[in-house]
C-alpha positions in Angstrom: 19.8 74.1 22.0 20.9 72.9 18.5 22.6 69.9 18.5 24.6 67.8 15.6 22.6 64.0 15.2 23.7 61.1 13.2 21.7 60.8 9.8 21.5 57.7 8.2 18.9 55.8 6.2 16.2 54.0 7.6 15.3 50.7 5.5 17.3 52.0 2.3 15.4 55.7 2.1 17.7 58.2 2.9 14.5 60.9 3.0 14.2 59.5 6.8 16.5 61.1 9.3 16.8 59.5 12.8 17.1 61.1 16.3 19.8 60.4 18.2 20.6 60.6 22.0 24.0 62.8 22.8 24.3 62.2 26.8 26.5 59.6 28.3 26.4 57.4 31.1 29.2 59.3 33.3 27.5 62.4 32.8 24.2 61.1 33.5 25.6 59.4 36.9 26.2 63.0 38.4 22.6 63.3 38.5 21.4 60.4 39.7 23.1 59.8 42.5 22.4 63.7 43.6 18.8 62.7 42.7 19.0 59.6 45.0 21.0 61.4 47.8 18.8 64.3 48.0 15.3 62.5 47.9 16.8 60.1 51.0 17.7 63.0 52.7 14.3 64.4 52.5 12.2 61.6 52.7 11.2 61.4 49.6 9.9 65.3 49.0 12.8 65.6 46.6 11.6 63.2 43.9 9.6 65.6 42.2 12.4 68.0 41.7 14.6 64.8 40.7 12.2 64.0 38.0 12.2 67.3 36.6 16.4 67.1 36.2 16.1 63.7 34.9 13.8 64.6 32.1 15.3 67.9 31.4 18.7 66.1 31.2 17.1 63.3 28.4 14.7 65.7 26.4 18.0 67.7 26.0 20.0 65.2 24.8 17.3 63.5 22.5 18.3 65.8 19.4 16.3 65.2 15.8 16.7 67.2 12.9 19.5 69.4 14.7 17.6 70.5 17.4 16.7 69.0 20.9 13.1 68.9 23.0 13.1 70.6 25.8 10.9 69.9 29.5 9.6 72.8 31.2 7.7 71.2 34.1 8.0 72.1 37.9 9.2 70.1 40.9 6.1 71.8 42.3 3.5 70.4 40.0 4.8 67.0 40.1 5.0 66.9 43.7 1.5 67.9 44.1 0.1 65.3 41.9 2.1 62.6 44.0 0.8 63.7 47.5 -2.7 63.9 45.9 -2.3 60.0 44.9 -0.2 59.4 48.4 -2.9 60.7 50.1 -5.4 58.7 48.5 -3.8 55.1 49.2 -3.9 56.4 52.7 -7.3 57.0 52.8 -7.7 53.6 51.2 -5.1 51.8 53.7 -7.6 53.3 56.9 -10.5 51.9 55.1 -9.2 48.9 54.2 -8.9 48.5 58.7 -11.5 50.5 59.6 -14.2 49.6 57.1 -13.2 47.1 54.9 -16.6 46.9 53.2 -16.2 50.6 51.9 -12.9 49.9 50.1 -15.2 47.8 47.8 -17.1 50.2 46.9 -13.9 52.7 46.0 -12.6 50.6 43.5 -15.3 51.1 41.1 -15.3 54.4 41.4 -11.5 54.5 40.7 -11.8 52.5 37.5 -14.0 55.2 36.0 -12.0 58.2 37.7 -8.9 56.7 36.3 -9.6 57.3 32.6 -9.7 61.1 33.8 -6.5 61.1 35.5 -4.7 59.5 32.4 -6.8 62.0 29.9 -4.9 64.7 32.5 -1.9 63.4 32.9 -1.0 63.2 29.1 -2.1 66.4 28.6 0.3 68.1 31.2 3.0 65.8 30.0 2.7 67.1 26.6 2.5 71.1 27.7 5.6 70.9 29.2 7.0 69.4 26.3 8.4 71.9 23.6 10.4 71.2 20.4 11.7 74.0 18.1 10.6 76.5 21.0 7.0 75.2 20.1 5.1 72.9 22.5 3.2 70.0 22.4 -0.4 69.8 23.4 -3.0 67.2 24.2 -6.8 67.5 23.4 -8.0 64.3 24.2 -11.2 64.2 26.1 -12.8 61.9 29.0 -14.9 59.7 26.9 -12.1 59.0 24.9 -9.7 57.7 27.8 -13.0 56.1 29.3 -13.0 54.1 25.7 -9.1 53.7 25.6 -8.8 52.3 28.9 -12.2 51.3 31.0 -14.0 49.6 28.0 -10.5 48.3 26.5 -9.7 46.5 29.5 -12.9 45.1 29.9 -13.4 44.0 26.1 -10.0 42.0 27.0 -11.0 40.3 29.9 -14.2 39.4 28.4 -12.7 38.0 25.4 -10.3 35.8 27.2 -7.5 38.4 26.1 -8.6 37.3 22.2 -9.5 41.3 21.7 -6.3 42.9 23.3 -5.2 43.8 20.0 -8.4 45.6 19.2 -7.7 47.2 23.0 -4.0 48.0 21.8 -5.3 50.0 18.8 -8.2 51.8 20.7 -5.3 53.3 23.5 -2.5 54.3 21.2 -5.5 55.9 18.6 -6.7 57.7 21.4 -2.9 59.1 21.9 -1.8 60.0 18.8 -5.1 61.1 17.2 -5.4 63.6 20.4 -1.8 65.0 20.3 -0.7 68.2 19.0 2.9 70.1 17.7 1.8 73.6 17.5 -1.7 73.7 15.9 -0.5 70.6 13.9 -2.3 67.3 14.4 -0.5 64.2 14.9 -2.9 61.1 13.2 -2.2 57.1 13.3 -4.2 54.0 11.4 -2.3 50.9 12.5 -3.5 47.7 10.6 -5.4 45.2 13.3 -4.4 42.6 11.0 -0.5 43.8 11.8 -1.5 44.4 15.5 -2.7 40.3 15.8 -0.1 39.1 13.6 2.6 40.7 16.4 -0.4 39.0 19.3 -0.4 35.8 17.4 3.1 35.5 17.2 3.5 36.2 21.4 0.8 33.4 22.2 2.9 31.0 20.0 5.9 32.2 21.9 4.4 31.4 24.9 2.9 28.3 23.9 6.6 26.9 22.5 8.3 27.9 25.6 5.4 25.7 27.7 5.8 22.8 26.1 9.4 23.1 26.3 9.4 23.3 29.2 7.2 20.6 30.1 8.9 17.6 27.9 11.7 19.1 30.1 10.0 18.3 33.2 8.5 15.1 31.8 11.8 14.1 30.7 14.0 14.9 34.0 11.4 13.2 36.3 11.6 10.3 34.3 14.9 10.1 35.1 14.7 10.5 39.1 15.0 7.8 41.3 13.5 5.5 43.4 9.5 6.5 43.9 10.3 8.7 47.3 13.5 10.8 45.4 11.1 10.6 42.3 8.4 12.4 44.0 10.5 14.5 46.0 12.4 15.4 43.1 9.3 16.2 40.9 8.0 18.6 43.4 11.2 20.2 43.5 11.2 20.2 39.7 7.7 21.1 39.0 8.5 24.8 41.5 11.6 25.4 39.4 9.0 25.0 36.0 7.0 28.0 37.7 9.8 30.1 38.5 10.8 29.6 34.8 7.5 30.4 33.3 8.2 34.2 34.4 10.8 34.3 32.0 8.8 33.2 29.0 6.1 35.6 29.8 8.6 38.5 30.3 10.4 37.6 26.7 6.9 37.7 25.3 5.7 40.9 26.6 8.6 42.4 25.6 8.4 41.1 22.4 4.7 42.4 21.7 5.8 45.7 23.3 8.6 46.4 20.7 6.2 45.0 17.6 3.2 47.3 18.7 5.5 50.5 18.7 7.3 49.1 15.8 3.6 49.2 14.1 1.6 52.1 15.8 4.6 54.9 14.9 5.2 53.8 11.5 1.9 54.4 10.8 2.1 57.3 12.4 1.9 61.7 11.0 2.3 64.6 12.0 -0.2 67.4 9.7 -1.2 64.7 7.6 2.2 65.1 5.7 5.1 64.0 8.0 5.6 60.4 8.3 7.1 58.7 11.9 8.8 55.7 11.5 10.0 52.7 14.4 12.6 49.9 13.5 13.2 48.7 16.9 14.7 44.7 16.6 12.8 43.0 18.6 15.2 40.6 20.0 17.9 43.3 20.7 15.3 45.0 22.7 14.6 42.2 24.7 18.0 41.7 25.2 19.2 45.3 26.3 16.0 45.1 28.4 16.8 41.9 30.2 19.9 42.6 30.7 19.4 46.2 31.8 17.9 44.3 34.7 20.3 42.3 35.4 23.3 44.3 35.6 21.4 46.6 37.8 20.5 44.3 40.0 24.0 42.9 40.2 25.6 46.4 41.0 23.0 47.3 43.8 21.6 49.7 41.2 25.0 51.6 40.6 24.5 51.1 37.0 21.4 52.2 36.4 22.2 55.7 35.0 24.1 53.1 32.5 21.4 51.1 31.9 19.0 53.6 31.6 21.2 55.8 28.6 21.7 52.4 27.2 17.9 51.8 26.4 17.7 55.6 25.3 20.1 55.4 22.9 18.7 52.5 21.5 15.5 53.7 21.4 16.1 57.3 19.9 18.6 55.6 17.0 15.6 53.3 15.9 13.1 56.7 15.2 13.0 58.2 12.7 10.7 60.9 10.4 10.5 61.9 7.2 10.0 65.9 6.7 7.6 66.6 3.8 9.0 69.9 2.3 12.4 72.5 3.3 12.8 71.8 6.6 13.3 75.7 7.6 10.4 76.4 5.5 7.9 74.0 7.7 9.1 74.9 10.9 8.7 78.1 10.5 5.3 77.7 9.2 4.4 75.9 12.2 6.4 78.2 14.5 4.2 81.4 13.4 0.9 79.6 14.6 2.5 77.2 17.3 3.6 80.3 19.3 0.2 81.6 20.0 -0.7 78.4 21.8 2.4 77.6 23.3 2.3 81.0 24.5 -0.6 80.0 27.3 1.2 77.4 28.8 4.4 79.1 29.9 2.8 78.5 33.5 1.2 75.2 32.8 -1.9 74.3 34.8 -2.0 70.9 36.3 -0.4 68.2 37.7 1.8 65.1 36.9 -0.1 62.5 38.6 2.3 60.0 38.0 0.3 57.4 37.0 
């Protein structure tokens, strides 16, 4: 499905051209709620098939360069991986009351069989993906997820969370340097010294709003009054100084998550020629994140489908990529040798796990 996108410069070179997201909000809604009606109605079997519209409905609206991806997945695949992961945690729930000692021993075993399920998972999600009636594919192997995610986490909790961004590079390295377009490799070398300066930056975030709040506290039980309302009215205090410490951590994560895609796609390829680019603001992210949130949770979730075009929209119009050659020329190079792959995966094999 060819679509028309907006074009417009990214950072003063007009060589970029961004994607753009054509759906709306009011279209969106007619699916949702036939998606939420449907998978009440049938306890829940109906997700699967839900998720396949809702995906269909965004890949088909998320146009670049003219044309629009397209998600070929089955309600059938997905809902398999979901009852194979349902039936797990309810082998894990019996344990957990039948033989609590043995749920112990699961969890290790988990932590080295998830690395396997996210190594399968990304590579289904990427066969059903196609672009330019050519699909996506993922090559990545176990060792690598094992690396990306098993020994990342570990090196963070080790290091206090002082190697995270190390982590961060090892995970989105194993992503990119393992996806395909066609026969076409995509490739990314994010600086670590970009990487910390975007973890530095969330510590000191965190660290400001901490202190803030504390001189608050400090300064509003100084203020209390006699010694019984004073204490009374710093335990009260001190709770609402938890409650607000969410916030700051929140703001920070989100932060750090729009800096690290910011950094990992800009350094991003595609055949060693293409170049990716992210200008996401940060704090216009945060915001539209927030208050995504917040609406929806004001509205009893009626504005989700708002809420969720709203962040697509933004995200789509801050990505951009810069085609090195004629367009027509490169696609069709890639299209001649991208069929013969894309070919075997017209009935993919596997499952969305959902993890």
């Amino acid at each position: 499905m060819a679509t028309v996108e907006q074009s417009y410069p990214l950072g003063g070179k007009p060589f970029f051209q961004r994607a753009s997201f054509t759906g709306n909000a009011s279209e969106y809604f007619g699916i949702w709620i036939v998606n939420i009606l449907l998978t009440i109605v049938t306890l829940g079997i109906y997700s699967a098939w839900a998720k396949v519209r809702r995906n269909r409905y965004f890949y088909g609206n998320t146009a670049l360069l003219g044309h629009s991806f397209e998600y070929h997945a089955k309600g059938k695949q997905i809902l398999i991986g979901r009852l194979i992961v349902f039936g797990f945690l309810i082998v894990v729930n019996i344990l957990s009351h039948v033989a609590p000692l043995a749920v112990l021993a699961i969890w290790p075993v988990m932590l080295v069989v998830f690395p396997w399920f996210l190594m399968r998972g990304l590579r289904f999600n990427a066969r059903v993906t196609s672009y330019r009636n050519v699909r996506f594919d993922f090559v990545g192997t176990y060792g690598g997820a094992f690396k990306a995610i098993f020994l990342g986490t570990l090196v963070t909790m080790i290091s206090v969370g002082l190697l995270s961004p190390v982590a961060t590079r090892w995970f989105y390295k194993y992503v990119f340097d393992n996806l395909r377009y066609g026969d076409r490799p995509f490739s990314t070398e994010p600086r670590l010294g970009a990487l910390y300066e975007a973890f530095i930056t969330v510590v000191a975030i965190v660290i400001a709003g901490l202190v803030i709040l504390g001189l608050f506290g400090a300064a509003a039980g100084g203020f209390s009054g006699n010694s019984m309302g004073r204490g009374m009215g710093s335990i009260s205090l001190w709770h609402w100084m938890i409650v607000l410490i969410f916030p700051i951590y929140i703001l920070a994560g989100l932060y750090y998550r729009a800096t690290v895609r910011n950094i990992i796609w800009s350094a991003a390829m595609i055949d060693h020629r293409h170049q990716l680019r992210s200008d996401l603001g940060r704090r216009r992210y945060a915001w539209i994140a927030i208050s995504n949130v917040v609406v929806t949770l004001v509205t009893l979730g009626l504005m989700r489908p708002w809420a969720a075009v709203r962040m697509q929209v933004f995200l789509t119009e801050h990505t951009a990529v810069h085609v090195d050659g004629e367009i027509g020329v490169v696609f069709d190079q890639i299209r001649s040798t991208g069929n013969a792959i894309s070919a075997e995966y017209l009935d993919v094999d596997g499952f969305d796990f959902g993890f």
